[in-house]
Jmol script that loads the backbone (N, CA, C; Angstrom):
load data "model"
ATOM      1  N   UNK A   1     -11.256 -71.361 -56.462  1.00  0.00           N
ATOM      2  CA  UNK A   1     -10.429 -70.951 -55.344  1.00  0.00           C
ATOM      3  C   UNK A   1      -9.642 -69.705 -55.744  1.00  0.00           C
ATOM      4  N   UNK A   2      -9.656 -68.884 -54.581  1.00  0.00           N
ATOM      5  CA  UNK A   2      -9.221 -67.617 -55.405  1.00  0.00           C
ATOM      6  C   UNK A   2      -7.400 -68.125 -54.505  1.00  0.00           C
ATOM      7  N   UNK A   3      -6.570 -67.243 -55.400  1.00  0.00           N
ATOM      8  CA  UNK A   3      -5.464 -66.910 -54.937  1.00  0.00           C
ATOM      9  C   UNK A   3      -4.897 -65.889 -54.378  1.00  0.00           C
ATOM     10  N   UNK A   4      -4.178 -66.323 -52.998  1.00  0.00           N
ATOM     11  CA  UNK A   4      -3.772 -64.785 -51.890  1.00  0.00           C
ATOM     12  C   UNK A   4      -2.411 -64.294 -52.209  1.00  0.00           C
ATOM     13  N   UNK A   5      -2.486 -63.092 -52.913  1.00  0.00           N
ATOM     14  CA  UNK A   5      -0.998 -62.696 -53.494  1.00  0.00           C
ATOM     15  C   UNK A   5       0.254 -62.022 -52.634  1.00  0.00           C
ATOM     16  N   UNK A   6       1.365 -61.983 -52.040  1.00  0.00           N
ATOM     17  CA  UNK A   6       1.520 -61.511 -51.401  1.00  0.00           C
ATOM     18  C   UNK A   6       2.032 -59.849 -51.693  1.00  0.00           C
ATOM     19  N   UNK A   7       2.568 -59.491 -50.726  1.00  0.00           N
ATOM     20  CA  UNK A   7       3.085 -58.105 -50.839  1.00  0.00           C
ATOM     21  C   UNK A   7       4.550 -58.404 -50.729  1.00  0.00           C
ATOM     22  N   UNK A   8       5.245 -58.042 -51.836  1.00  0.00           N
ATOM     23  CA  UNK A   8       6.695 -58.206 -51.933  1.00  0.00           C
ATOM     24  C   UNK A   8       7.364 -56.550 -51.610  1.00  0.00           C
ATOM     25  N   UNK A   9       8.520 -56.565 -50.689  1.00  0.00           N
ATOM     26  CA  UNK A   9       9.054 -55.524 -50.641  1.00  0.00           C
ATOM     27  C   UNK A   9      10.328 -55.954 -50.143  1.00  0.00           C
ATOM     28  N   UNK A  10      11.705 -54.994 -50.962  1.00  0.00           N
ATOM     29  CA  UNK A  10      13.058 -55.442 -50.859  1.00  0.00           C
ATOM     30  C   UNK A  10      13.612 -53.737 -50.166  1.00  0.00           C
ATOM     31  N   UNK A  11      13.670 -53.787 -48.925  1.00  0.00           N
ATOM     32  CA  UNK A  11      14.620 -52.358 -48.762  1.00  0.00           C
ATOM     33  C   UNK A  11      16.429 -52.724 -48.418  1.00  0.00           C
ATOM     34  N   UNK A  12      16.710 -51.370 -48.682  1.00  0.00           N
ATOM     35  CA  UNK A  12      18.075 -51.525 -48.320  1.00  0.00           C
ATOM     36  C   UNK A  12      18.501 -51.193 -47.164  1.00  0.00           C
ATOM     37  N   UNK A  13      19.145 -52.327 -46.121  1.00  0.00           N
ATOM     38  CA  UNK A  13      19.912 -52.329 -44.488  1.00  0.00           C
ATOM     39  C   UNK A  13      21.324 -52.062 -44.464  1.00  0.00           C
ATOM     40  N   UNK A  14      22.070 -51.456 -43.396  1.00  0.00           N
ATOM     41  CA  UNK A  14      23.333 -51.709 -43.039  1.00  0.00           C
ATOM     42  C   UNK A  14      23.422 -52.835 -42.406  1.00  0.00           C
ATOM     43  N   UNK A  15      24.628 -53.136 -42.178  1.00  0.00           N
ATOM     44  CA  UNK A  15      25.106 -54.707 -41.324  1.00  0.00           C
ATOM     45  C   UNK A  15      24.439 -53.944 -40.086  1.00  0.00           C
ATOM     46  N   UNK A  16      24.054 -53.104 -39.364  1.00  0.00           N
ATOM     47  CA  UNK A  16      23.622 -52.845 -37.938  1.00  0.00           C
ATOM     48  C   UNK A  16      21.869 -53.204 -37.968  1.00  0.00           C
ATOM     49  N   UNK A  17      21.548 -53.224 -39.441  1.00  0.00           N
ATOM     50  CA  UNK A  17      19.979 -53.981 -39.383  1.00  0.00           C
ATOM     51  C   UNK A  17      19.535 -52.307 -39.377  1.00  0.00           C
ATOM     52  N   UNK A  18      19.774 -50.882 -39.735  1.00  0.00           N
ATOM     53  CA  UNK A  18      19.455 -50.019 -40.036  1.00  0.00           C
ATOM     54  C   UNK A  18      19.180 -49.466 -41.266  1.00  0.00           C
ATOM     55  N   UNK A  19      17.868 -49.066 -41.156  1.00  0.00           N
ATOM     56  CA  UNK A  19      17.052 -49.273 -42.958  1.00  0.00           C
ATOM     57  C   UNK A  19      17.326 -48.075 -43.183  1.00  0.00           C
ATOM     58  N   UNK A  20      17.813 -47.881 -44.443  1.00  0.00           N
ATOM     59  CA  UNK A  20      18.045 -47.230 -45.521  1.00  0.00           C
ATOM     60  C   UNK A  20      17.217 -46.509 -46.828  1.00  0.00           C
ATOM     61  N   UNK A  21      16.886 -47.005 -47.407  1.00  0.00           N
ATOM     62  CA  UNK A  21      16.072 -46.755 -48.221  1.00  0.00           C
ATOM     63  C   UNK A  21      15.015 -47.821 -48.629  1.00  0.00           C
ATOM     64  N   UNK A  22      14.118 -47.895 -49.295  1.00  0.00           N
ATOM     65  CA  UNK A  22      13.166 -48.735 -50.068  1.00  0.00           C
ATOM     66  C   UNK A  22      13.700 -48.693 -51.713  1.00  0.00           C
ATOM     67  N   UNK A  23      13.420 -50.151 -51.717  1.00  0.00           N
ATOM     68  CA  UNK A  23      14.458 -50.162 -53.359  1.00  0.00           C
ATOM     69  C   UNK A  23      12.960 -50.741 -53.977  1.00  0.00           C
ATOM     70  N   UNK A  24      12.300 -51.577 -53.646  1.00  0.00           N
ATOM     71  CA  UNK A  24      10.955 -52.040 -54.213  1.00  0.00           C
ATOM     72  C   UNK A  24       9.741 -52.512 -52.931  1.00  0.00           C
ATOM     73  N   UNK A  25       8.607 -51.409 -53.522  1.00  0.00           N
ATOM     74  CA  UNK A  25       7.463 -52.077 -52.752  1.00  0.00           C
ATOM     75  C   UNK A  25       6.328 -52.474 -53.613  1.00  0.00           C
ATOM     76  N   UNK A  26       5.243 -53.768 -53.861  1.00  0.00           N
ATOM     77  CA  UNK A  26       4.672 -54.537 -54.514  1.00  0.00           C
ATOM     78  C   UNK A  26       3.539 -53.306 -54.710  1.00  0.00           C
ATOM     79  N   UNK A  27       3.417 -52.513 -53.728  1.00  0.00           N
ATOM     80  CA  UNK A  27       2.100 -51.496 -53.210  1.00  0.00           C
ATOM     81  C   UNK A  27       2.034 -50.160 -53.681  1.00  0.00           C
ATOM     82  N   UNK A  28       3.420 -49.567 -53.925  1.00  0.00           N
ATOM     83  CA  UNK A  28       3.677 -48.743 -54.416  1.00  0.00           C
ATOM     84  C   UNK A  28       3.572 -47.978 -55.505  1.00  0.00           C
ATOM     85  N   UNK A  29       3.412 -47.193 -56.146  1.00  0.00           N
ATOM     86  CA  UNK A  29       3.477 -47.098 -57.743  1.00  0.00           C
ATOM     87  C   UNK A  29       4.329 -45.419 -58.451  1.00  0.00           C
ATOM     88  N   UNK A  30       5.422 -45.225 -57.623  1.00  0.00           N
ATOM     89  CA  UNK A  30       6.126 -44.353 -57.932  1.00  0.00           C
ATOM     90  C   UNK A  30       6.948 -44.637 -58.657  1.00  0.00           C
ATOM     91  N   UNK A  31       7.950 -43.474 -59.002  1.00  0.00           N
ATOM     92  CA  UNK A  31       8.840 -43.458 -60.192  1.00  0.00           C
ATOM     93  C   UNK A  31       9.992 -44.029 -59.191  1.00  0.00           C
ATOM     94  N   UNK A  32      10.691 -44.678 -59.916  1.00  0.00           N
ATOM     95  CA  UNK A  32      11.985 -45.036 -59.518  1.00  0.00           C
ATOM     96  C   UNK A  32      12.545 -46.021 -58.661  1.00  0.00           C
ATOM     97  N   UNK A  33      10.994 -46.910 -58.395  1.00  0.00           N
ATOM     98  CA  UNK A  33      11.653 -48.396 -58.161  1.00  0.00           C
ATOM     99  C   UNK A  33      12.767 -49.321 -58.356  1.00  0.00           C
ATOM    100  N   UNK A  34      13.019 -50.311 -58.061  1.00  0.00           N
ATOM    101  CA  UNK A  34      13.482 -51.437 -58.768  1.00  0.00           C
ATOM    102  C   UNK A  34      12.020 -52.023 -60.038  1.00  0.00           C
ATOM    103  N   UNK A  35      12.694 -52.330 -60.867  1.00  0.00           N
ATOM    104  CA  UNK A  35      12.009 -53.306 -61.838  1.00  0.00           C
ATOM    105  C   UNK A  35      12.328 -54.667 -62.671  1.00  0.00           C
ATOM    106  N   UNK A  36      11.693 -55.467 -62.789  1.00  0.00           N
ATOM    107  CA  UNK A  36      11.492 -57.035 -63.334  1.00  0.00           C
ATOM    108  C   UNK A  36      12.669 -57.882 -62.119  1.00  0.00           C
ATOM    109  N   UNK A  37      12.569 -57.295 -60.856  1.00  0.00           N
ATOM    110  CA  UNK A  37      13.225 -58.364 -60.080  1.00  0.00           C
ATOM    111  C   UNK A  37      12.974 -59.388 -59.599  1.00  0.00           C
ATOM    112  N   UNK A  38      14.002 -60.646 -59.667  1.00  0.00           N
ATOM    113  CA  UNK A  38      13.921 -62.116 -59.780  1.00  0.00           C
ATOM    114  C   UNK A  38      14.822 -62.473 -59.319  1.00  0.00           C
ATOM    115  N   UNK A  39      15.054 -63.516 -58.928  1.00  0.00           N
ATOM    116  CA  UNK A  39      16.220 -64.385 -58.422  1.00  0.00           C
ATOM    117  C   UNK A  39      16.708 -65.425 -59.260  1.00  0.00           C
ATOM    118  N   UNK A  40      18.060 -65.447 -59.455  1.00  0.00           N
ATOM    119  CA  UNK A  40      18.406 -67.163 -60.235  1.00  0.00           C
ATOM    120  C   UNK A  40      19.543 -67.486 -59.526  1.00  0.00           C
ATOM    121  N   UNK A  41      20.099 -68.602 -59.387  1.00  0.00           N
ATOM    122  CA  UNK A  41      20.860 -69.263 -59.183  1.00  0.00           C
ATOM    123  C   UNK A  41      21.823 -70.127 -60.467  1.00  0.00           C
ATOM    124  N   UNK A  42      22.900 -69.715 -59.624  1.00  0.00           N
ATOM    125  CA  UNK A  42      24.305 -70.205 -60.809  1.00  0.00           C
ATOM    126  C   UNK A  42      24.335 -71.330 -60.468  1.00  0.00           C
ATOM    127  N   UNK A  43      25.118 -71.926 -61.018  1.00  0.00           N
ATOM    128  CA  UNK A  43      25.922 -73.493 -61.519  1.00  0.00           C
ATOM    129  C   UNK A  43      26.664 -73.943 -59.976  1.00  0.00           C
ATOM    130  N   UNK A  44      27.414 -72.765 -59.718  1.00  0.00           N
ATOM    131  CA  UNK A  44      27.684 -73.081 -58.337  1.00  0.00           C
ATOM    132  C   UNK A  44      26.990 -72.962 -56.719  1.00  0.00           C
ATOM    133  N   UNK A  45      25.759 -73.232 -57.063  1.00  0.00           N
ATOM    134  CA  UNK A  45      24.981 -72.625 -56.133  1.00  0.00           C
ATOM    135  C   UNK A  45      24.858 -71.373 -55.327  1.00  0.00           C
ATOM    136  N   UNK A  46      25.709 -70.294 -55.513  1.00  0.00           N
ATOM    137  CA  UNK A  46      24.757 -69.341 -55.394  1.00  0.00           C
ATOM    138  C   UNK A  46      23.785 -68.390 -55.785  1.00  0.00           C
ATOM    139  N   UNK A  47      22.947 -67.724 -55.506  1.00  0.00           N
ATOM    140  CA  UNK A  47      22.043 -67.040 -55.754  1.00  0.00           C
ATOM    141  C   UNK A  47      21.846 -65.681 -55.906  1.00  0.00           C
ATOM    142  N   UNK A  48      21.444 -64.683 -56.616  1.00  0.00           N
ATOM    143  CA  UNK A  48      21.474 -63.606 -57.189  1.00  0.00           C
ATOM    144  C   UNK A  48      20.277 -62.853 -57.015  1.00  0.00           C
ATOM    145  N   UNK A  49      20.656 -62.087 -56.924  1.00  0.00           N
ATOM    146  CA  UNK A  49      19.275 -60.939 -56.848  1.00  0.00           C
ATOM    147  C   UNK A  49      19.442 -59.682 -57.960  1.00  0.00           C
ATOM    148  N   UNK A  50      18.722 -59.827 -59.237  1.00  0.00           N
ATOM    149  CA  UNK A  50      18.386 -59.463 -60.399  1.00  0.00           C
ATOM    150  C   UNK A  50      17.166 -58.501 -60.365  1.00  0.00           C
ATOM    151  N   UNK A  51      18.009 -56.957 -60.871  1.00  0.00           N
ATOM    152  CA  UNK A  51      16.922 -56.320 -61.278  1.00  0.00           C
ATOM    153  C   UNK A  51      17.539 -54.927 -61.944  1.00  0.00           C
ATOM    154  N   UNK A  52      16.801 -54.110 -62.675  1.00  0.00           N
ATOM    155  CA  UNK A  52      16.905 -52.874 -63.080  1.00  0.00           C
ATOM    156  C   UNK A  52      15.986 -51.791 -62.260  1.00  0.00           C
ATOM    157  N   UNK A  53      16.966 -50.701 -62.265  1.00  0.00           N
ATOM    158  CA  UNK A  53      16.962 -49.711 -61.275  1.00  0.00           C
ATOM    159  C   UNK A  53      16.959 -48.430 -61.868  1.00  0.00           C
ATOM    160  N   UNK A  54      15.988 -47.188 -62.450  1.00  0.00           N
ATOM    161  CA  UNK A  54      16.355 -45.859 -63.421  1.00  0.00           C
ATOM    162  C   UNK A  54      17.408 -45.335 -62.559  1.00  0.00           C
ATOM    163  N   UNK A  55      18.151 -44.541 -63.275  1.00  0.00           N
ATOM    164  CA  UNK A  55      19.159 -43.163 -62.721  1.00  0.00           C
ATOM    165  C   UNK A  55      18.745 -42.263 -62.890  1.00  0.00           C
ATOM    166  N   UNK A  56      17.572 -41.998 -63.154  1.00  0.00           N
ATOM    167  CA  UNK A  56      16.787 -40.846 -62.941  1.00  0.00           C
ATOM    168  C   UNK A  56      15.217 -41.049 -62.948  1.00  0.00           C
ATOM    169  N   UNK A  57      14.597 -40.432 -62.006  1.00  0.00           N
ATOM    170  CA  UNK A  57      13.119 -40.277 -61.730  1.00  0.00           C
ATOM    171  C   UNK A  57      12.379 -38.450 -62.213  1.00  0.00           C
ATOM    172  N   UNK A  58      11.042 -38.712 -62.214  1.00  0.00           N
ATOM    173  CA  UNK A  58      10.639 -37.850 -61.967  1.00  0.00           C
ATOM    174  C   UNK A  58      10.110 -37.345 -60.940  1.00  0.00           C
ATOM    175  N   UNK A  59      10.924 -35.762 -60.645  1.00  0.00           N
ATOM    176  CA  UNK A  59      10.777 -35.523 -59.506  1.00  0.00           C
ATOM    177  C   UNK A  59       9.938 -34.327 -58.853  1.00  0.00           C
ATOM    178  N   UNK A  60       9.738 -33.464 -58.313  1.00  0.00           N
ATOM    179  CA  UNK A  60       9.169 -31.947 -57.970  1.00  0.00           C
ATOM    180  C   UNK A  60       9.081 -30.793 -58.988  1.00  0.00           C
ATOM    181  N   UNK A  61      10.365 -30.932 -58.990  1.00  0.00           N
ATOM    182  CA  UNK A  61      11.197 -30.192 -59.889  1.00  0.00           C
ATOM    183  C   UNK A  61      11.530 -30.379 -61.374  1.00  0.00           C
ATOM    184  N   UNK A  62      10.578 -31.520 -62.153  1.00  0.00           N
ATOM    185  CA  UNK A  62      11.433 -32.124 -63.127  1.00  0.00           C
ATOM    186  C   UNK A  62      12.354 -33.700 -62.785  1.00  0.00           C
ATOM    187  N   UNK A  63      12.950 -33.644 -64.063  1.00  0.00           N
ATOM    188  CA  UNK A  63      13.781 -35.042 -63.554  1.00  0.00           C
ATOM    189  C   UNK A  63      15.001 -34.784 -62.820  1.00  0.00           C
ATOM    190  N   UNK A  64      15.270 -36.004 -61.774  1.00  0.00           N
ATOM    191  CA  UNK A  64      16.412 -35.522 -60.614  1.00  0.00           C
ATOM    192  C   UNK A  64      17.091 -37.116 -60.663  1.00  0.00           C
ATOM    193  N   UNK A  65      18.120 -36.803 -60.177  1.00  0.00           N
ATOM    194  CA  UNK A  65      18.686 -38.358 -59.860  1.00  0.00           C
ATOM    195  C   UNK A  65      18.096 -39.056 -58.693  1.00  0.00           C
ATOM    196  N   UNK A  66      18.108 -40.542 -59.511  1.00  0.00           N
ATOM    197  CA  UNK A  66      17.452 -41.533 -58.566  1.00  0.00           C
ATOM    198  C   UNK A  66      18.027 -41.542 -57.204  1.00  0.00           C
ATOM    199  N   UNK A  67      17.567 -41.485 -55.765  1.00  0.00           N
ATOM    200  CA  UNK A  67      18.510 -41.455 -54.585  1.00  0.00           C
ATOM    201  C   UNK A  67      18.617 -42.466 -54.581  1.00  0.00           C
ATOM    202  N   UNK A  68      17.904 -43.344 -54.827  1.00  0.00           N
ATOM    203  CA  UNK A  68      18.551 -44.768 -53.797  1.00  0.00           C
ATOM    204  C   UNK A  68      19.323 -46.022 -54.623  1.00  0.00           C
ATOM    205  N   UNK A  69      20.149 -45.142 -55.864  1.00  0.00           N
ATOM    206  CA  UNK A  69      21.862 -45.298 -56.200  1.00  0.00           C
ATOM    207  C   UNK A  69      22.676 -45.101 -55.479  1.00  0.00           C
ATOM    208  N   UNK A  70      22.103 -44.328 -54.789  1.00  0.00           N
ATOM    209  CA  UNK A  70      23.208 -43.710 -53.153  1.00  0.00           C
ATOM    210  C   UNK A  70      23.112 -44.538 -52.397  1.00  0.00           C
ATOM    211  N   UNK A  71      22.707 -45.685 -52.401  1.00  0.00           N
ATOM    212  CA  UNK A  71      22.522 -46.803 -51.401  1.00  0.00           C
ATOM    213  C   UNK A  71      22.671 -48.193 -51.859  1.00  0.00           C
ATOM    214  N   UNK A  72      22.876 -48.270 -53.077  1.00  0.00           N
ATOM    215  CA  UNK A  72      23.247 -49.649 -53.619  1.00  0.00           C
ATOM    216  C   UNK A  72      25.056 -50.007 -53.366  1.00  0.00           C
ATOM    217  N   UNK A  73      25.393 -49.956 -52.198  1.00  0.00           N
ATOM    218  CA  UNK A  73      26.624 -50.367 -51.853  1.00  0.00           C
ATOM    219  C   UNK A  73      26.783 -51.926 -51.345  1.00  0.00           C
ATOM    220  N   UNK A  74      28.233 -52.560 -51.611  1.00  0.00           N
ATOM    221  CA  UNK A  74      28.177 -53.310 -51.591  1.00  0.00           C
ATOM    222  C   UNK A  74      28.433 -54.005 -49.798  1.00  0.00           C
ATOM    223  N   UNK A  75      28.355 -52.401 -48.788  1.00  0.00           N
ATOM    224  CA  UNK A  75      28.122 -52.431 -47.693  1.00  0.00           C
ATOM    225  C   UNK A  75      26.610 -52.590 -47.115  1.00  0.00           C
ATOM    226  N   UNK A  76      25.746 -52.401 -47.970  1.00  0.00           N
ATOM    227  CA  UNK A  76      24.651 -52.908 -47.596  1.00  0.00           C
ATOM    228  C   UNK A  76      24.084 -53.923 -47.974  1.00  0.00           C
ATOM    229  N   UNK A  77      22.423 -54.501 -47.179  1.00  0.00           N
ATOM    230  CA  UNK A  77      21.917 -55.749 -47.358  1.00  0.00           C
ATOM    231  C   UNK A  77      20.609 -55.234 -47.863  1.00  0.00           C
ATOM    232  N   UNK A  78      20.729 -56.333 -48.939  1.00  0.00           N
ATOM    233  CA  UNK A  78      18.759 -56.195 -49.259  1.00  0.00           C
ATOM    234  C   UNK A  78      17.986 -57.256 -49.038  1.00  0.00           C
ATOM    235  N   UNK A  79      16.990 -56.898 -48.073  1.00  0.00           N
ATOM    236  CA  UNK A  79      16.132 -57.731 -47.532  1.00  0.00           C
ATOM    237  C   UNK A  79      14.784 -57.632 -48.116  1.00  0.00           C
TER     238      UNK A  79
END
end "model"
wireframe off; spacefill off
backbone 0.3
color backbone group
């Protein structure tokens, strides 16, 4: 039996449900993803969303800062 893998992707929303950037797509294979993200849960039941993110990519030009640091606020949602 083969296994159907899915396609994981986490972008970043405002509270108005207006997308922002892409922080990880499963499909993708550019510089400057999210990487090794996972979820755990604490002692007190809630839950976490775990991952590493570069501050810099390679870009056109050479290396540039990662943009979508510009979007890891704690005003937005990642879905």
């Amino acid at each position: 039996m083969e296994r159907q893998g899915r396609n994981v992707v986490l972008d970043i929303f405002d509270y108005s449900g207006n997308k922002k950037c892409n922080l990880y797509d499963g499909t993708y294979s550019g510089s400057g993803q999210a990487t090794d993200v996972y979820v755990c849960t604490e002692r007190n039941g809630w839950r976490e969303l775990k991952f590493l993110i570069p501050s810099v990519i390679e870009g056109a030009n050479g290396h540039e800062p990662n943009y979508r640091l510009n979007y890891l606020k704690a005003d937005y949602r990642i879905r």
